[in-house]
Backbone atoms as SQL, in Angstrom:
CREATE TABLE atoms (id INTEGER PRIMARY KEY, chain TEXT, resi INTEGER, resn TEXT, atom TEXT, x REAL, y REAL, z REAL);
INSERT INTO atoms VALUES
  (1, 'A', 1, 'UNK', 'N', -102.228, -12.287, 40.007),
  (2, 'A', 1, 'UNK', 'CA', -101.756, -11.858, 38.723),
  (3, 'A', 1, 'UNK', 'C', -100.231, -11.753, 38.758),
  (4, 'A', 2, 'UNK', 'N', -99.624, -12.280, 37.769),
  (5, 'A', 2, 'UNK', 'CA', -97.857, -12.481, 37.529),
  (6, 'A', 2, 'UNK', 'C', -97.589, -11.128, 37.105),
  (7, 'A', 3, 'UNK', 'N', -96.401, -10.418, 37.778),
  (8, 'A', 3, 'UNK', 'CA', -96.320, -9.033, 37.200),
  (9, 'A', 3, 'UNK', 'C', -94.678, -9.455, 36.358),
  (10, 'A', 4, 'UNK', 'N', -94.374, -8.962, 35.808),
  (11, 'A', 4, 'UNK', 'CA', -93.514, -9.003, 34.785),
  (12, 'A', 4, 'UNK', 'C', -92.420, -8.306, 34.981),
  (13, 'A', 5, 'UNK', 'N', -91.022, -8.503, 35.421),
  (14, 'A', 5, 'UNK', 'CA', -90.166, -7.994, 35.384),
  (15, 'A', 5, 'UNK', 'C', -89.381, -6.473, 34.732),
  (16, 'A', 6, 'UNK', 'N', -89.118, -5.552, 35.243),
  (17, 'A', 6, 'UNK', 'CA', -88.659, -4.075, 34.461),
  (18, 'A', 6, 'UNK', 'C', -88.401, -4.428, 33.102),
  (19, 'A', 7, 'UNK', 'N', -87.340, -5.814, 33.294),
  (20, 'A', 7, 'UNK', 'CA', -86.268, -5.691, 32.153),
  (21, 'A', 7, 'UNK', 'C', -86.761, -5.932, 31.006),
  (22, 'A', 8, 'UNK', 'N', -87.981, -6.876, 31.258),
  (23, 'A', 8, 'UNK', 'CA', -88.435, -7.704, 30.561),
  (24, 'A', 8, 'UNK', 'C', -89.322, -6.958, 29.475),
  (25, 'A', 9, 'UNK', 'N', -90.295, -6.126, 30.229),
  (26, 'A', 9, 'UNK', 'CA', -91.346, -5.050, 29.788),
  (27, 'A', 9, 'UNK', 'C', -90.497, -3.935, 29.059),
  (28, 'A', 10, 'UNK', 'N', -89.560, -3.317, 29.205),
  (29, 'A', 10, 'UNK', 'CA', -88.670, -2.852, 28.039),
  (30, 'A', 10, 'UNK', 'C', -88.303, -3.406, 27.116),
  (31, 'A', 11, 'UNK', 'N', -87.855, -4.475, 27.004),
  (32, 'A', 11, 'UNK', 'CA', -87.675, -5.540, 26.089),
  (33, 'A', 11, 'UNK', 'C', -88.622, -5.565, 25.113),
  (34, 'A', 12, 'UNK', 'N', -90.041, -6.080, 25.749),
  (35, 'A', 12, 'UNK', 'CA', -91.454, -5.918, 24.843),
  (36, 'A', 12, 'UNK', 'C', -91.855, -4.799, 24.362),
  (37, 'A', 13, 'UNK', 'N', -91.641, -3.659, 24.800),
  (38, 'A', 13, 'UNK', 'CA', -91.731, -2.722, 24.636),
  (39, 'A', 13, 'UNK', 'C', -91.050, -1.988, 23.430),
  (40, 'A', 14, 'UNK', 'N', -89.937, -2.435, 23.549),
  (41, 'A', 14, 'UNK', 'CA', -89.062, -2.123, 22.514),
  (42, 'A', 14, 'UNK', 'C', -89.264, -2.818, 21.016),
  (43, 'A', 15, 'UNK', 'N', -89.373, -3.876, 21.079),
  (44, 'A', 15, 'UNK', 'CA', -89.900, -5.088, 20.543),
  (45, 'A', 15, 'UNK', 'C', -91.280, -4.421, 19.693),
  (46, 'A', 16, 'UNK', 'N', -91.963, -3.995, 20.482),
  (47, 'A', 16, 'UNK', 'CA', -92.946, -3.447, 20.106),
  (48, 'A', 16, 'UNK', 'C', -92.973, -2.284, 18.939),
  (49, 'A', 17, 'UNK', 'N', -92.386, -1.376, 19.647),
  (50, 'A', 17, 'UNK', 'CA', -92.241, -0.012, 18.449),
  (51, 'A', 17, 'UNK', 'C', -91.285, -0.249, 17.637),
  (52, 'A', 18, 'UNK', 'N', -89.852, -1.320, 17.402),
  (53, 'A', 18, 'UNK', 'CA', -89.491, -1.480, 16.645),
  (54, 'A', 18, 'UNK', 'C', -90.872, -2.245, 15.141),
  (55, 'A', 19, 'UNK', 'N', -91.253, -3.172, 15.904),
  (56, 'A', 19, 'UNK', 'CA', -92.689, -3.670, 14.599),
  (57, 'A', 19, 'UNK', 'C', -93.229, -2.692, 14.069),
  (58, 'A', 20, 'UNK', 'N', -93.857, -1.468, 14.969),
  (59, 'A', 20, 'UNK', 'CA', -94.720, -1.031, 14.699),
  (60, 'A', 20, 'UNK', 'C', -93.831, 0.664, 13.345),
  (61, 'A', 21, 'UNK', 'N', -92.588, 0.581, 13.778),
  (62, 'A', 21, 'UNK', 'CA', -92.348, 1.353, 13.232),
  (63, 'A', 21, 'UNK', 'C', -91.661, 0.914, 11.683),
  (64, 'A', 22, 'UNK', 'N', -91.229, -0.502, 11.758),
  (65, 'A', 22, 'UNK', 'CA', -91.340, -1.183, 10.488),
  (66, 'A', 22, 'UNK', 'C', -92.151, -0.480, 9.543),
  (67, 'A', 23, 'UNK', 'N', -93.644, -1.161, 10.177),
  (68, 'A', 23, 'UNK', 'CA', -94.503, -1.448, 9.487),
  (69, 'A', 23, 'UNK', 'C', -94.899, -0.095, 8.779),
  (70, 'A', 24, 'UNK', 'N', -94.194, 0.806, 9.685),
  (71, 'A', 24, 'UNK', 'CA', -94.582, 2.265, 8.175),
  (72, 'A', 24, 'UNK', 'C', -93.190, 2.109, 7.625),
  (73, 'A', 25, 'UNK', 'N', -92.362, 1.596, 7.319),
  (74, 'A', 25, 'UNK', 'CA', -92.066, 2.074, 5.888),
  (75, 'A', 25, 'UNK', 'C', -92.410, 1.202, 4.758),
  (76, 'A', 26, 'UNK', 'N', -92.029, 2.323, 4.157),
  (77, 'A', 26, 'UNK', 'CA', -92.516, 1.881, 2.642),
  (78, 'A', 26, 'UNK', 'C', -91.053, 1.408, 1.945),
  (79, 'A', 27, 'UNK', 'N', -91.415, 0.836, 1.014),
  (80, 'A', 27, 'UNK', 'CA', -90.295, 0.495, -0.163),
  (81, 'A', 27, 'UNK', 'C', -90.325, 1.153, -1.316),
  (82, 'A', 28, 'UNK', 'N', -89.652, 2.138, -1.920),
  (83, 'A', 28, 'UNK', 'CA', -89.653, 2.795, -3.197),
  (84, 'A', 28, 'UNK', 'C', -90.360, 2.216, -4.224),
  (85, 'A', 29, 'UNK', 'N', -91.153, 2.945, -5.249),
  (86, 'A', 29, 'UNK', 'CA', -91.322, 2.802, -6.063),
  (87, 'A', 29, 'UNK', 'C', -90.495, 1.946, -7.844),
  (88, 'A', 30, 'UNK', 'N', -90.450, 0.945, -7.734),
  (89, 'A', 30, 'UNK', 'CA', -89.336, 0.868, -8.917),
  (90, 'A', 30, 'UNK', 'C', -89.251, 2.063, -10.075),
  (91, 'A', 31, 'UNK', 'N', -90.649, 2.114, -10.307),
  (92, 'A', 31, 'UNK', 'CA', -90.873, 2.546, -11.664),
  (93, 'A', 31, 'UNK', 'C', -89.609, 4.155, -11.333),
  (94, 'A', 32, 'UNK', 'N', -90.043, 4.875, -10.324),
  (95, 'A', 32, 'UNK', 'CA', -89.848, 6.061, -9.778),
  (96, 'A', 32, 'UNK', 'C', -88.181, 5.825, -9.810),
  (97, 'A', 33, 'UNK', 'N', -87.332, 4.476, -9.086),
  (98, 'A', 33, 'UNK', 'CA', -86.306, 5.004, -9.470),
  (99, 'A', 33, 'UNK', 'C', -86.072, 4.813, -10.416),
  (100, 'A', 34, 'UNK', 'N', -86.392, 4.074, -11.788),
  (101, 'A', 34, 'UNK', 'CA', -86.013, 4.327, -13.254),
  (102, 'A', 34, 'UNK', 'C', -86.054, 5.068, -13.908),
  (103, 'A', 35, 'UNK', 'N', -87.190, 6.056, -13.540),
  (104, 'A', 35, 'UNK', 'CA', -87.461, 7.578, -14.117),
  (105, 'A', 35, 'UNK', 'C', -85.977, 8.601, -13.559),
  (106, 'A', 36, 'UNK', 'N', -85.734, 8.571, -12.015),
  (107, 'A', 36, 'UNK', 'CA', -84.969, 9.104, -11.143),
  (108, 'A', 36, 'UNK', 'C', -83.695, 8.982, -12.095),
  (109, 'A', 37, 'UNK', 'N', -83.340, 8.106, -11.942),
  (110, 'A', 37, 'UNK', 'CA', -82.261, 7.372, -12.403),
  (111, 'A', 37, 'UNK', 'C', -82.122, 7.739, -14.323),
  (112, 'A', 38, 'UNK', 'N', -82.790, 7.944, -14.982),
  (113, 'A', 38, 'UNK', 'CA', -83.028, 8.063, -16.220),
  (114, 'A', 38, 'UNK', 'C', -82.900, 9.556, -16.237),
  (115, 'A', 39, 'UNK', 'N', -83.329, 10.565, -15.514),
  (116, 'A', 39, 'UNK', 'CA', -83.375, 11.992, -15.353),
  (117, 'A', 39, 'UNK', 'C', -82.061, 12.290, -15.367),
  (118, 'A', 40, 'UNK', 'N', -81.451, 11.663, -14.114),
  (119, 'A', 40, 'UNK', 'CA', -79.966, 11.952, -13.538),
  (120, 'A', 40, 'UNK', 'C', -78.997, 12.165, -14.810),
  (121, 'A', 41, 'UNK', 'N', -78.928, 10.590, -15.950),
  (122, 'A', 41, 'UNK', 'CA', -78.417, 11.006, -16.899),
  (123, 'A', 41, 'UNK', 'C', -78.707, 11.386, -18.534),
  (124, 'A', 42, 'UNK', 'N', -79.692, 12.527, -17.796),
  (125, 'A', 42, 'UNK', 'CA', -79.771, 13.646, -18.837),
  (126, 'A', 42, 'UNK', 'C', -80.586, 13.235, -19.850),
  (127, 'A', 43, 'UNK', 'N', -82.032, 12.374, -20.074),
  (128, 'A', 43, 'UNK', 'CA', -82.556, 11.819, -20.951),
  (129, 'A', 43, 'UNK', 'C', -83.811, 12.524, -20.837),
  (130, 'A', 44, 'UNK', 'N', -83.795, 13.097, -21.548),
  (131, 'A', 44, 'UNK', 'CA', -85.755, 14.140, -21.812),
  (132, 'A', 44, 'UNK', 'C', -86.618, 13.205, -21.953),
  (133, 'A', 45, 'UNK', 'N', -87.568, 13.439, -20.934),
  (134, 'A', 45, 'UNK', 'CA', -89.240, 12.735, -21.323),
  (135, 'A', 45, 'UNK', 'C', -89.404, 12.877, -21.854),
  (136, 'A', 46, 'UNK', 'N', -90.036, 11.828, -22.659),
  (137, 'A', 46, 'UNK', 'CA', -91.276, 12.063, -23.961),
  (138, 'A', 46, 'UNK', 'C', -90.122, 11.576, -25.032),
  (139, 'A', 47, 'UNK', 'N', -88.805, 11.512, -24.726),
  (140, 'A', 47, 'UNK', 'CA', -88.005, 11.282, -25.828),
  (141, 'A', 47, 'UNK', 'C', -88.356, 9.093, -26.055),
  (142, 'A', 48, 'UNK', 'N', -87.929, 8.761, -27.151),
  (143, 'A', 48, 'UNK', 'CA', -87.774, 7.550, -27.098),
  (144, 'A', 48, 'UNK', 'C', -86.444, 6.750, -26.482),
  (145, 'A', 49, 'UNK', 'N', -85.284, 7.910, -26.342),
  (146, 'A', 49, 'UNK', 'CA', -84.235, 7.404, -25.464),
  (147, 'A', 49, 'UNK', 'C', -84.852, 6.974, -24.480),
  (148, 'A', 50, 'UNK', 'N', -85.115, 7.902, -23.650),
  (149, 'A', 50, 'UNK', 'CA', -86.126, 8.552, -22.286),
  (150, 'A', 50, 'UNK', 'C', -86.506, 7.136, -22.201),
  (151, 'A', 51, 'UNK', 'N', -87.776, 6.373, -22.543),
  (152, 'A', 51, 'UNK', 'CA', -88.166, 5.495, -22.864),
  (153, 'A', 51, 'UNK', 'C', -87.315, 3.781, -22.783),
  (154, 'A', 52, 'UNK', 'N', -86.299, 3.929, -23.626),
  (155, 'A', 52, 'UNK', 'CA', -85.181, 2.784, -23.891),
  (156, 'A', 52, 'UNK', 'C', -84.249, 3.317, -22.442),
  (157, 'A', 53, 'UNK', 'N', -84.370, 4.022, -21.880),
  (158, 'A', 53, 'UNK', 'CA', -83.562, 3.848, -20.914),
  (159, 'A', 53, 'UNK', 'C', -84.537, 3.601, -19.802),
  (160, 'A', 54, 'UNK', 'N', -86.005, 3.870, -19.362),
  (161, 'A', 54, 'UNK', 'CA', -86.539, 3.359, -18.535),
  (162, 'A', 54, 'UNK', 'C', -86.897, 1.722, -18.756),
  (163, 'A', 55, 'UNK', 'N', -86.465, 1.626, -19.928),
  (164, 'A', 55, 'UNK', 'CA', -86.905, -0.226, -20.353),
  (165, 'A', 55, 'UNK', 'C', -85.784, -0.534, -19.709),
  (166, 'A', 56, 'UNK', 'N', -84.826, -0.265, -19.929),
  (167, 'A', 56, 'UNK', 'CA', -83.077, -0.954, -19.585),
  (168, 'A', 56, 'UNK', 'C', -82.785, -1.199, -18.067),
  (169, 'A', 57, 'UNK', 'N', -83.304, 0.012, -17.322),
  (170, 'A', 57, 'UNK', 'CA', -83.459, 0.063, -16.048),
  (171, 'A', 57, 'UNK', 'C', -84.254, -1.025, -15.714),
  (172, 'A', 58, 'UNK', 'N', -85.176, -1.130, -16.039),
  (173, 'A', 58, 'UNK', 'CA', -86.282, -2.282, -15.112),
  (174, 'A', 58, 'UNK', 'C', -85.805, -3.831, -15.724),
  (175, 'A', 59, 'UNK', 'N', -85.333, -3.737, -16.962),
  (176, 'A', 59, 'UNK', 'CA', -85.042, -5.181, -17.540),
  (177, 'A', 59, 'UNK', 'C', -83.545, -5.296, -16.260),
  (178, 'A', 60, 'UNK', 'N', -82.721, -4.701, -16.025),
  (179, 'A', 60, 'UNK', 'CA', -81.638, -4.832, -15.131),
  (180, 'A', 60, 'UNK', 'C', -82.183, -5.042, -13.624),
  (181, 'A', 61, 'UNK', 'N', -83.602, -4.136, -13.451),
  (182, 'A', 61, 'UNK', 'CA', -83.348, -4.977, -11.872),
  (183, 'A', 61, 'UNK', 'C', -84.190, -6.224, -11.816),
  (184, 'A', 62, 'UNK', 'N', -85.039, -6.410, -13.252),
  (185, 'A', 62, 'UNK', 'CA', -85.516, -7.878, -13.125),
  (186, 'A', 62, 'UNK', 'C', -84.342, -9.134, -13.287),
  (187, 'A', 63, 'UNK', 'N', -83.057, -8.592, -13.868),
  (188, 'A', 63, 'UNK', 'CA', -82.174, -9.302, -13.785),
  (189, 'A', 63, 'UNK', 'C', -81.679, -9.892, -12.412),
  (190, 'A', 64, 'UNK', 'N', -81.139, -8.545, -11.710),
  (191, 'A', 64, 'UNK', 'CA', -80.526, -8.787, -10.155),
  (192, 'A', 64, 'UNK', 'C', -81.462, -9.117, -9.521),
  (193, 'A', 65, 'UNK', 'N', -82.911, -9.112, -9.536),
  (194, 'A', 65, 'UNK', 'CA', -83.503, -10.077, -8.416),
  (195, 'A', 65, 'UNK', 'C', -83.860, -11.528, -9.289),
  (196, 'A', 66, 'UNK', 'N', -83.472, -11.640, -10.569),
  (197, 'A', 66, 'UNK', 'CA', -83.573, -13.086, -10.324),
  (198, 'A', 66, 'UNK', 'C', -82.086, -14.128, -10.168),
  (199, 'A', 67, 'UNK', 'N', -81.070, -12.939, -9.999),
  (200, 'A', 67, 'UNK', 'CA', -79.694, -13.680, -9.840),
  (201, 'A', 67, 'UNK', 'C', -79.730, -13.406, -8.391),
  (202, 'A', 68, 'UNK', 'N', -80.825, -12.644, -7.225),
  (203, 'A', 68, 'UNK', 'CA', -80.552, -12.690, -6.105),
  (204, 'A', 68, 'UNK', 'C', -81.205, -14.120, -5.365),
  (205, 'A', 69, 'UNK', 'N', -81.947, -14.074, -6.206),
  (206, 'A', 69, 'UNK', 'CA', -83.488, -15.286, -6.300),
  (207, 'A', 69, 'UNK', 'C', -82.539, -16.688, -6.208),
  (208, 'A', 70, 'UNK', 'N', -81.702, -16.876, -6.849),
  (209, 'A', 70, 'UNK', 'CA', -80.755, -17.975, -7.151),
  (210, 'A', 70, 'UNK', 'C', -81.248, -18.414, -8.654),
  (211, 'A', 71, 'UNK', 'N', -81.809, -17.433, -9.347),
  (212, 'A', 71, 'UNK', 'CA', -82.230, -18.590, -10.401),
  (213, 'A', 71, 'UNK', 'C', -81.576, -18.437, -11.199),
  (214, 'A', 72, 'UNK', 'N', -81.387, -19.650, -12.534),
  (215, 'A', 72, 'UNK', 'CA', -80.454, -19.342, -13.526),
  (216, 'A', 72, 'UNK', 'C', -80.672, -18.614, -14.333),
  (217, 'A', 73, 'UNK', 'N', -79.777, -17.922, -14.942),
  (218, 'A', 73, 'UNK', 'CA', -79.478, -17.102, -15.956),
  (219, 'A', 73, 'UNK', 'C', -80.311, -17.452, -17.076),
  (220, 'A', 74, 'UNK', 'N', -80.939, -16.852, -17.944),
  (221, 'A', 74, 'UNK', 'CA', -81.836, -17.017, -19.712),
  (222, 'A', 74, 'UNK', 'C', -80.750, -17.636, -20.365),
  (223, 'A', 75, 'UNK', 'N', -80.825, -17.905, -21.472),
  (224, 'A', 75, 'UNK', 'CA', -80.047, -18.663, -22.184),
  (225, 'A', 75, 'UNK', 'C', -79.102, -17.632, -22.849),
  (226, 'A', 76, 'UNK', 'N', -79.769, -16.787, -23.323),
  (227, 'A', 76, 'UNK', 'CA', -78.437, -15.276, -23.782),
  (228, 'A', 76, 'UNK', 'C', -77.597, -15.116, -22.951),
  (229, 'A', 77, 'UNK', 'N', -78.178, -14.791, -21.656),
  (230, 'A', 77, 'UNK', 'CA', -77.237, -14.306, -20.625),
  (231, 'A', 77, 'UNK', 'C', -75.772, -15.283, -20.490),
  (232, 'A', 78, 'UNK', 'N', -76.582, -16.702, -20.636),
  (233, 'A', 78, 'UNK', 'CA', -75.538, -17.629, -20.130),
  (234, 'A', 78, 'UNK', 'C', -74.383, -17.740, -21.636),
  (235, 'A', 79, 'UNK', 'N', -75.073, -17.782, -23.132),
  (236, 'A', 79, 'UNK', 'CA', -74.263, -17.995, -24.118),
  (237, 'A', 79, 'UNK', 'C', -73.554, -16.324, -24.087),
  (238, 'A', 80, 'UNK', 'N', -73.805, -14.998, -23.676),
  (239, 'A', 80, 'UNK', 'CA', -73.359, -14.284, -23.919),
  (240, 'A', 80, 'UNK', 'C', -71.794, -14.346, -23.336),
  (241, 'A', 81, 'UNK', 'N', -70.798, -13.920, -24.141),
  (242, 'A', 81, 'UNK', 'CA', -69.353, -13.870, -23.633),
  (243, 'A', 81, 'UNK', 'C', -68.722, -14.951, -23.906),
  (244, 'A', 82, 'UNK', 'N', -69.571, -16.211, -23.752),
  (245, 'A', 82, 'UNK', 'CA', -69.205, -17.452, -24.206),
  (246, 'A', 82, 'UNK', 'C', -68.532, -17.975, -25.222),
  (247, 'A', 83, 'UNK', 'N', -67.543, -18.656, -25.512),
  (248, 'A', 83, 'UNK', 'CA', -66.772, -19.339, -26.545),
  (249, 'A', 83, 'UNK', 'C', -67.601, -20.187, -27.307),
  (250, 'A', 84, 'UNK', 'N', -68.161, -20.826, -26.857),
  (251, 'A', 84, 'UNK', 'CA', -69.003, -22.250, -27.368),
  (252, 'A', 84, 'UNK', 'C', -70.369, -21.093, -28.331),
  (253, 'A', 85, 'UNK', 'N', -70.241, -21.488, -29.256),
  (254, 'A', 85, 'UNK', 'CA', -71.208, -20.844, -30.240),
  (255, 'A', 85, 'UNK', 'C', -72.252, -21.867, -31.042);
């Protein structure tokens, strides 16, 4: 039987509980930080602000992950600011 070097078996080892300790975390809730985030500035539940600001929140990070995504911009986005009308 091949026995395995000190250095090596720390290595795996390490290797190891780094995976394993990955694998518990979690990733936040979106919804949770839009509420979070909506609380912070001062918007009462149940209000319809309350509401228009948890829409605004999630329409913005569906934005940044699809400009992280590489994809192009909607057509507003792209005519918005724009000269060409």
């Amino acid at each position: 039987m091949r026995r395995f070097h000190p250095r090596a078996m720390r290595i795996i080892a390490a290797s190891a509980l780094t995976l394993a300790l990955g694998a518990c975390a979690t990733t936040p809730d979106p919804i949770v930080e839009d509420r979070s985030r909506c609380d912070a500035y001062g918007f009462q539940r149940g209000t319809d602000a309350y509401a228009n600001c948890v829409m605004t929140q999630d329409r913005d990070r569906e934005r940044r992950y699809d400009r992280q995504a590489g994809q192009r911009p909607s057509r507003a986005e792209r005519s918005y600011g724009s000269s060409e009308e």
